[in-house]
Backbone as CSV, one residue per row, in Angstrom:
resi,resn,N_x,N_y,N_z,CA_x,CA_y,CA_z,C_x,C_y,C_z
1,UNK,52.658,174.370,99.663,52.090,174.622,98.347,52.003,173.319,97.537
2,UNK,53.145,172.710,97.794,53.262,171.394,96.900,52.184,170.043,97.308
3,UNK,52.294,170.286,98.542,51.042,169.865,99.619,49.358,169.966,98.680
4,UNK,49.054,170.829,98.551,47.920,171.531,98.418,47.792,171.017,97.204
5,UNK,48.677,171.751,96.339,48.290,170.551,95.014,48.435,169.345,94.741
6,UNK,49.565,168.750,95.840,48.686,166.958,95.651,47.579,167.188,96.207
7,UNK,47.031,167.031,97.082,45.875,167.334,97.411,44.607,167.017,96.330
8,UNK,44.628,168.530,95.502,43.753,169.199,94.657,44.018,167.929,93.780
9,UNK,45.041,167.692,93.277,45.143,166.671,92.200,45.011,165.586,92.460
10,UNK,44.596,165.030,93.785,44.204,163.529,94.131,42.298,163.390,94.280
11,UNK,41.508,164.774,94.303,40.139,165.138,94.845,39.707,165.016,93.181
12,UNK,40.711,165.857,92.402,40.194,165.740,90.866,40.256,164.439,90.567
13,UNK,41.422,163.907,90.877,41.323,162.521,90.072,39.955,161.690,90.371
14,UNK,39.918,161.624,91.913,38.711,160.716,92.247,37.529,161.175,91.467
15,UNK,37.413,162.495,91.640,35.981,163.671,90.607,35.755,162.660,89.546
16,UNK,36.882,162.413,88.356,37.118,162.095,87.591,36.477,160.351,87.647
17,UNK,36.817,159.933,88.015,36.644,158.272,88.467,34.874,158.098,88.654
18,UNK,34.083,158.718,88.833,32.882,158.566,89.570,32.054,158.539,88.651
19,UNK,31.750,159.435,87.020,31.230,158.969,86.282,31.507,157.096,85.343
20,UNK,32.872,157.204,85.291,33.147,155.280,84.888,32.475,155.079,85.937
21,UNK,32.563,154.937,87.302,32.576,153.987,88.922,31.064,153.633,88.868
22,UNK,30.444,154.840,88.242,28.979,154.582,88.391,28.433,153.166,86.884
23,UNK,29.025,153.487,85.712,28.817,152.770,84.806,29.053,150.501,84.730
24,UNK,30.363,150.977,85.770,30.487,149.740,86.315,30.208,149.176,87.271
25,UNK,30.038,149.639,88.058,28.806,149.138,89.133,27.130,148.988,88.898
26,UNK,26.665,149.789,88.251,25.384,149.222,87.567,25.360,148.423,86.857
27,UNK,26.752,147.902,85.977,26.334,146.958,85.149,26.642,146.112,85.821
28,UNK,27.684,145.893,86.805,28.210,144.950,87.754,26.390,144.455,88.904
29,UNK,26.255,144.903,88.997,24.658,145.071,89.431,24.077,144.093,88.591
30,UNK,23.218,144.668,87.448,22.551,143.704,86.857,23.120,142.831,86.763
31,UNK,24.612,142.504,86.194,25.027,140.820,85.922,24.514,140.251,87.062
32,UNK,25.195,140.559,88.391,25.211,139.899,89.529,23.921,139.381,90.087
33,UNK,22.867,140.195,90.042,21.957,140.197,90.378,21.271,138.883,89.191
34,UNK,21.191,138.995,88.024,20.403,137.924,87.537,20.749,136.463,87.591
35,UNK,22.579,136.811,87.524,22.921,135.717,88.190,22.367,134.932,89.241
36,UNK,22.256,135.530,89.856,22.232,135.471,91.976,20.693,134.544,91.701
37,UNK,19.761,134.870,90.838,18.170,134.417,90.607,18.490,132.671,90.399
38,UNK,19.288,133.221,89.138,19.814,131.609,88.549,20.639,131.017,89.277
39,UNK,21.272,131.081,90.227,21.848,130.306,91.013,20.828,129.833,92.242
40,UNK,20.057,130.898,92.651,18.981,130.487,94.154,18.486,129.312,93.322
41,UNK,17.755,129.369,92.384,17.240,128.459,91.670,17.486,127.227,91.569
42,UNK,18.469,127.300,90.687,19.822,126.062,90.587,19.820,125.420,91.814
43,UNK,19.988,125.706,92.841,20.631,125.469,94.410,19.008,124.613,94.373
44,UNK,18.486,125.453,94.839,17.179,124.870,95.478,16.727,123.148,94.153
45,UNK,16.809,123.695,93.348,16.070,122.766,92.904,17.081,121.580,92.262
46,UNK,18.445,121.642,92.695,19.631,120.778,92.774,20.072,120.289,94.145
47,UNK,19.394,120.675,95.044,19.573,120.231,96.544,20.532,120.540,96.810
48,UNK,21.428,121.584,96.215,22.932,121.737,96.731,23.166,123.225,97.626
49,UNK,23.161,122.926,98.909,23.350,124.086,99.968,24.637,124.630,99.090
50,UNK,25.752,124.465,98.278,27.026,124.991,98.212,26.465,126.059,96.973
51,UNK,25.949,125.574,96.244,25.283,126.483,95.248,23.871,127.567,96.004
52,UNK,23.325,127.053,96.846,22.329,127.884,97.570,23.127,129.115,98.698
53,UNK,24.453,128.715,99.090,24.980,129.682,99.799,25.794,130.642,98.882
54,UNK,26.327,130.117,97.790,27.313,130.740,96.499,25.979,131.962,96.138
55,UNK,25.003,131.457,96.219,23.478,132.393,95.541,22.923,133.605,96.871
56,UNK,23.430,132.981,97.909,23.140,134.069,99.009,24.316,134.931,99.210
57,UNK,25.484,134.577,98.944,26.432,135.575,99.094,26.807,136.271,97.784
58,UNK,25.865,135.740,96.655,25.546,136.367,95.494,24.583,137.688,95.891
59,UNK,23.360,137.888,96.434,22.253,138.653,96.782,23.261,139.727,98.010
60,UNK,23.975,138.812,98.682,25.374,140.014,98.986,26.092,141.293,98.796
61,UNK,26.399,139.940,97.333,27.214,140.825,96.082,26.002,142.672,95.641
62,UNK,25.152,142.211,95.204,24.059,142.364,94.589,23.991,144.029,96.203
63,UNK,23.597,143.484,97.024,23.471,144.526,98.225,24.717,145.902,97.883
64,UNK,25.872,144.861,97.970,27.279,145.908,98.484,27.269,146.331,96.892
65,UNK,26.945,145.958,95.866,27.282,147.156,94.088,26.235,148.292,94.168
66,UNK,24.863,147.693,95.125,23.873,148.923,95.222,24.085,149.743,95.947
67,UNK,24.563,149.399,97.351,25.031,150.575,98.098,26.335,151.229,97.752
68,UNK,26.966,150.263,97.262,28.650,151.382,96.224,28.038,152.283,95.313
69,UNK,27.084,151.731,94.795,26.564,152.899,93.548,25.848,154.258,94.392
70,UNK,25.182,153.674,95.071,24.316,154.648,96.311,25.146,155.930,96.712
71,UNK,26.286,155.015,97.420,27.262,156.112,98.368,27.455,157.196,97.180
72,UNK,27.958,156.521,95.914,28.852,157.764,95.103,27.450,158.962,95.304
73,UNK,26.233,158.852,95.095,25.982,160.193,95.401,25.537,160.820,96.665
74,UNK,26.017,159.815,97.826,26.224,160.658,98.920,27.710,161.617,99.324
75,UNK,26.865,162.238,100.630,28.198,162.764,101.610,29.596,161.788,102.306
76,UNK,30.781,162.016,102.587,31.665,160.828,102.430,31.455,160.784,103.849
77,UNK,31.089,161.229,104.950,30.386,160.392,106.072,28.911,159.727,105.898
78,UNK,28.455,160.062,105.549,27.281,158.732,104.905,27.766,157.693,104.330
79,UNK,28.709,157.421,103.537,29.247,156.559,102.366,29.750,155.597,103.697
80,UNK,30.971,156.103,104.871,31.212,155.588,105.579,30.592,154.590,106.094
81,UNK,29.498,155.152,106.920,28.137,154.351,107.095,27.664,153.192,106.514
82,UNK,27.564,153.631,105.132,26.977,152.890,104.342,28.228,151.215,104.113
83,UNK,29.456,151.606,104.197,30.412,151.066,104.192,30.513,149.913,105.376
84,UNK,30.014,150.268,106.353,29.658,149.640,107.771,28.543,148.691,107.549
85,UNK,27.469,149.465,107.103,26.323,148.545,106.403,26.458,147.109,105.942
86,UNK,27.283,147.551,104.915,27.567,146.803,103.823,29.002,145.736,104.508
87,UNK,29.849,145.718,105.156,30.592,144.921,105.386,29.782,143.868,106.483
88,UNK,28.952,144.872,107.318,28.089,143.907,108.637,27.307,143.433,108.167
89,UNK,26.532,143.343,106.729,25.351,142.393,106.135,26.664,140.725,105.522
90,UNK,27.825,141.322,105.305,28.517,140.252,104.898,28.723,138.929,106.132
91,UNK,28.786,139.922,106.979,28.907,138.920,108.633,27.995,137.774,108.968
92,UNK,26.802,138.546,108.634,25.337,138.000,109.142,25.405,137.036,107.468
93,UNK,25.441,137.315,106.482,25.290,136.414,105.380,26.432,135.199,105.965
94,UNK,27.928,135.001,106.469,28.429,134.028,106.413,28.065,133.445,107.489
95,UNK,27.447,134.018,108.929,26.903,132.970,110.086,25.746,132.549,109.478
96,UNK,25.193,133.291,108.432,23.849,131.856,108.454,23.776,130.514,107.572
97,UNK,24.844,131.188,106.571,25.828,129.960,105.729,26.497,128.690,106.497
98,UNK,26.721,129.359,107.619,27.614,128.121,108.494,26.389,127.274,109.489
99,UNK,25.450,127.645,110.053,24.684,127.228,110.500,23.713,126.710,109.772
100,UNK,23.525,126.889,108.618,22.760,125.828,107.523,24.323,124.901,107.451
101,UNK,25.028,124.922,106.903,26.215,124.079,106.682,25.964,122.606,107.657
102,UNK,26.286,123.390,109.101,26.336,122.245,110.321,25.446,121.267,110.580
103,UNK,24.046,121.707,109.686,22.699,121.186,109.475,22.859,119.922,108.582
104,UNK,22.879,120.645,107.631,23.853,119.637,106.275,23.968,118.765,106.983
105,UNK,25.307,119.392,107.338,26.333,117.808,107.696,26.066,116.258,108.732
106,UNK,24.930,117.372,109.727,24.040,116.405,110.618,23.052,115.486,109.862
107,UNK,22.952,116.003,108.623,21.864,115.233,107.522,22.152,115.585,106.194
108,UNK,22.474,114.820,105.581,22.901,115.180,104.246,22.088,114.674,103.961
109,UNK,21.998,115.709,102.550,20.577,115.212,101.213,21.772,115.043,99.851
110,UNK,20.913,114.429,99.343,21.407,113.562,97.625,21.440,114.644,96.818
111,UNK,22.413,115.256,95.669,21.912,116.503,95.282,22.008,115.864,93.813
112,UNK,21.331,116.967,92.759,21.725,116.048,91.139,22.859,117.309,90.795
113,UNK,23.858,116.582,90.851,25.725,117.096,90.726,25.661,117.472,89.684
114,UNK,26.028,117.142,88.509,25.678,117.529,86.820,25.244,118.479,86.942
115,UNK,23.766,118.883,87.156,23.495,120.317,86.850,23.536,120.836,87.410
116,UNK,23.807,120.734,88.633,24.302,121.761,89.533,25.998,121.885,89.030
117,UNK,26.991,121.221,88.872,28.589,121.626,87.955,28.181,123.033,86.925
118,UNK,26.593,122.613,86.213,27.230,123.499,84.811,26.565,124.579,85.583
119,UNK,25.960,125.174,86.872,25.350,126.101,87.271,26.487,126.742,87.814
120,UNK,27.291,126.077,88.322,28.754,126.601,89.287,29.855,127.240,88.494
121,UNK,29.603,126.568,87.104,30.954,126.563,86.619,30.276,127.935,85.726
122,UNK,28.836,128.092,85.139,28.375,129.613,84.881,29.039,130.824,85.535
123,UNK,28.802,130.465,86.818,28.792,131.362,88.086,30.592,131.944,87.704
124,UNK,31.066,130.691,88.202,32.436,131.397,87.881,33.209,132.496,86.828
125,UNK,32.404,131.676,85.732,32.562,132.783,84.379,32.010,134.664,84.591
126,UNK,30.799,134.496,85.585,29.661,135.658,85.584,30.960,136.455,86.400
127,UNK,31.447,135.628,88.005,32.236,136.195,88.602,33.770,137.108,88.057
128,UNK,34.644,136.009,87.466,35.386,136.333,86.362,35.131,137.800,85.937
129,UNK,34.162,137.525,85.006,34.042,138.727,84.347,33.576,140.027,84.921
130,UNK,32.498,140.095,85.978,32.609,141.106,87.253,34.196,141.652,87.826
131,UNK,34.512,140.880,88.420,35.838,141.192,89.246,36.958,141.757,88.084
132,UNK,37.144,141.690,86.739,37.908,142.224,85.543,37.454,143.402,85.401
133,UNK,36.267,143.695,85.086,35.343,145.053,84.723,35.640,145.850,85.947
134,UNK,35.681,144.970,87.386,35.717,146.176,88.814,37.319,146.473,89.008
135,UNK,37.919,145.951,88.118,39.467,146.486,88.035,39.444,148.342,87.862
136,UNK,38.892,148.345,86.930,39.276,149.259,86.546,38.179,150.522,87.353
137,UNK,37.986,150.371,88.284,36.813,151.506,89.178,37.893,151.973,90.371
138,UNK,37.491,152.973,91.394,38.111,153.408,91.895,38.552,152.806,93.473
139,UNK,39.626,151.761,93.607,39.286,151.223,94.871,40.203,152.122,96.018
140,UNK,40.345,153.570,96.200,40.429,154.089,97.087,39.060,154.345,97.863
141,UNK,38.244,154.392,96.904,36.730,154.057,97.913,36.308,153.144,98.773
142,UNK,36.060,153.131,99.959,36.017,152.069,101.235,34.614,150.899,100.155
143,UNK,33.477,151.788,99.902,32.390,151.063,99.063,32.625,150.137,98.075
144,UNK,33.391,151.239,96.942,33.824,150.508,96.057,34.897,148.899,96.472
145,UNK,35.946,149.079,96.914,36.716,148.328,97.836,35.797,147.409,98.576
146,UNK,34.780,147.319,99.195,34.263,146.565,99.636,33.337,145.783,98.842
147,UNK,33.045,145.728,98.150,32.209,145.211,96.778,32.514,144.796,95.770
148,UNK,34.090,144.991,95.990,34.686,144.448,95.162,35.594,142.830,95.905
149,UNK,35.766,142.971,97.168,35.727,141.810,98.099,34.693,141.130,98.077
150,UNK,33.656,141.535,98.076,32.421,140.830,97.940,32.415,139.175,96.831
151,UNK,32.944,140.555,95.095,33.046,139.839,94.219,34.277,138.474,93.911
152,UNK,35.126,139.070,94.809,36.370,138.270,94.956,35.881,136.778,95.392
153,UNK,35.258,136.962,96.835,35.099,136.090,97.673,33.886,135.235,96.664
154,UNK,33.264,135.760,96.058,31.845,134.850,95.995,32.545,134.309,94.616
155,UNK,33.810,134.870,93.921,34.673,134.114,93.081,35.106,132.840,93.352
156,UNK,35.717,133.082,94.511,36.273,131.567,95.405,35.076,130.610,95.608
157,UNK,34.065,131.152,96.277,33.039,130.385,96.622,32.386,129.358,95.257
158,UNK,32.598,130.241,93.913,31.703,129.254,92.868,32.596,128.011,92.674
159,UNK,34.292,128.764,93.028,35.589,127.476,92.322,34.825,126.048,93.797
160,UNK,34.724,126.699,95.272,34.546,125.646,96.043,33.353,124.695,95.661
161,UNK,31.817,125.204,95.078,30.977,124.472,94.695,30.781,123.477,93.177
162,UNK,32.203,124.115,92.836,32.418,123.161,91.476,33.037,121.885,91.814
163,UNK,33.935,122.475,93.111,35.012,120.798,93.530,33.750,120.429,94.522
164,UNK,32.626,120.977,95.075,31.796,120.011,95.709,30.476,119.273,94.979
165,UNK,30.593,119.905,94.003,29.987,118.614,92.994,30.562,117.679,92.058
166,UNK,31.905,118.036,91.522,32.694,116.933,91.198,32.674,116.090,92.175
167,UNK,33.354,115.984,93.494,33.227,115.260,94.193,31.967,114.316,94.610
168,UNK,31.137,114.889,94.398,29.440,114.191,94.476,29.149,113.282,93.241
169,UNK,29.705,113.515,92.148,29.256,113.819,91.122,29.872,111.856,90.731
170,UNK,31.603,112.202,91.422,32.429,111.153,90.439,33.187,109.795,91.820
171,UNK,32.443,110.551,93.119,32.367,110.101,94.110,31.899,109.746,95.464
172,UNK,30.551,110.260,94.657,29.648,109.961,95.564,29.933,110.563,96.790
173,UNK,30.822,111.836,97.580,30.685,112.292,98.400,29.720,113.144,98.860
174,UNK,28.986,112.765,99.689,27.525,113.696,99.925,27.965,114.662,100.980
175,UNK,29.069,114.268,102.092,29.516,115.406,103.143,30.747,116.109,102.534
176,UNK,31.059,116.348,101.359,31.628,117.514,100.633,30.643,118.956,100.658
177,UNK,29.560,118.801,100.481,28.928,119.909,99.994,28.833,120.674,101.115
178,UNK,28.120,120.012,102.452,28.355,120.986,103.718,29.700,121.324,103.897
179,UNK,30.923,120.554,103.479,32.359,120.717,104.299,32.424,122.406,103.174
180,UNK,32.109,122.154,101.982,32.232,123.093,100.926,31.382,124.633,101.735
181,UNK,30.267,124.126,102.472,29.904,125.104,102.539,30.090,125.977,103.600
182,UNK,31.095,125.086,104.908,31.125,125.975,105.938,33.035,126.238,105.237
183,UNK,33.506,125.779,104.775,34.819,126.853,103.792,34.451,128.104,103.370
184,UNK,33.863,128.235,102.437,32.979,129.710,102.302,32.573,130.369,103.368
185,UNK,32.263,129.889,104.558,31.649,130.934,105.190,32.095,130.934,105.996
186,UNK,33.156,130.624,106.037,34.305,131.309,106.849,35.582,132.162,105.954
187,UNK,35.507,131.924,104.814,35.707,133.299,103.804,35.072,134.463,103.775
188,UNK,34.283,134.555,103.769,33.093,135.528,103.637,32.903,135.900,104.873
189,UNK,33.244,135.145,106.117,33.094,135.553,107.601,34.566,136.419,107.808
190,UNK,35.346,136.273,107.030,36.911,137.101,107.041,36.784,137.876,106.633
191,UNK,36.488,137.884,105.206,36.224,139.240,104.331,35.618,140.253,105.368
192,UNK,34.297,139.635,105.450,33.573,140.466,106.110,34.355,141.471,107.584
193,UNK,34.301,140.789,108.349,35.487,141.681,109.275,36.482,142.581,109.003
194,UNK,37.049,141.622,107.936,38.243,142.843,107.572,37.900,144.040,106.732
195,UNK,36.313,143.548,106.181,35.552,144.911,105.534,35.299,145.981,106.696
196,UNK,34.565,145.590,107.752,34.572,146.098,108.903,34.781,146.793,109.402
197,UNK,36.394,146.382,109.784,37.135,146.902,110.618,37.430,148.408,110.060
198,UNK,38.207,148.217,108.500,38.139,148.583,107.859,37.466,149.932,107.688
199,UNK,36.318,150.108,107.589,34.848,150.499,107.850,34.876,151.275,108.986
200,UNK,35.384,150.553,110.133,34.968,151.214,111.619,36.077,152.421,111.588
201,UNK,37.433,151.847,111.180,38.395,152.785,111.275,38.589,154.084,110.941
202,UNK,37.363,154.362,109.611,37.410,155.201,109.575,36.696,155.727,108.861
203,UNK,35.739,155.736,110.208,34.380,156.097,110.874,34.427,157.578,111.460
């Protein structure tokens, strides 16, 4: 009996959780997402792969808050799925991060550091404030939980492209930015798995 009503009282609580879960993940959405524009941007037209990969595992981010928002109005074997989805697009985002990286490093380009710093050091703030707001959502959800790794990781990733343009910036290191960028993506190549696995387990 006592059984049954934890139970009942753990199904309500989540019930309960899904109207906020939805409010913060859409807004977690748009931030991320306009972000993610202004950073591709930034990257490209700052020559900095560390900010161009911070912006792809931004469009990541951006994937795993749409399909977290998605799942809540699916079936919780769909959500599963979707959970699988969403950790195996993280995989494929950090091998292609690392294989641009190795490129880099075989040829480095000159990047303009300065504005690419105040683009990184944005990012961090955008991240920041994402990952605070996804505190408070429901991370017994595999989705939610996974999107919220997402946000974690692409947290770390803006702190790595800030020390790889200081470094450019006040020392002229040009093979920081690839070293910066295959660090990340082998973060994001962890996450990802352990989203995964995660994911597969229980499947």
């Amino acid at each position: 009996m006592s059984e049954h009503h934890s139970h009942e009282h753990h199904d309500h609580s989540s019930h309960e959780h899904i109207p906020q879960d939805k409010k913060i993940l859409a807004l977690s959405f748009a931030i991320i997402t306009g972000f993610m524009i202004v950073e591709f941007i930034g990257g490209y037209w700052f020559n900095s792969l560390a900010l161009m990969a911070d912006a792809g595992h931004m469009a990541n981010d951006s994937l795993s808050l749409f399909l977290a928002l998605l799942a809540l109005f699916l079936s919780t074997q769909k959500q599963r799925y979707i959970a699988l989805l969403n950790s195996g697009s993280l995989i494929v985002v950090a091998l292609m991060i690392l294989v641009e990286a190795i490129q880099r490093w075989q040829n480095p380009i000159e990047m303009m550091a300065l504005p690419m710093l105040g683009v990184a050091s944005l990012g961090l703030l955008v991240n920041l404030f994402v990952a605070k707001i996804m505190l408070n959502s429901d991370h017994d959800n595999l989705n939610i939980k996974a999107a919220y790794l997402h946000v974690l990781t692409d947290l770390f990733g803006s702190i790595i492209a800030i020390l790889s343009g200081l470094s450019t910036y006040f020392l002229g290191w040009l093979w920081v930015d690839p070293l910066a960028s295959m660090i990340l993506s082998i973060l994001v190549l962890k996450s990802g798995i352990g989203a995964f696995r995660l994911a597969l387990k229980n499947t």
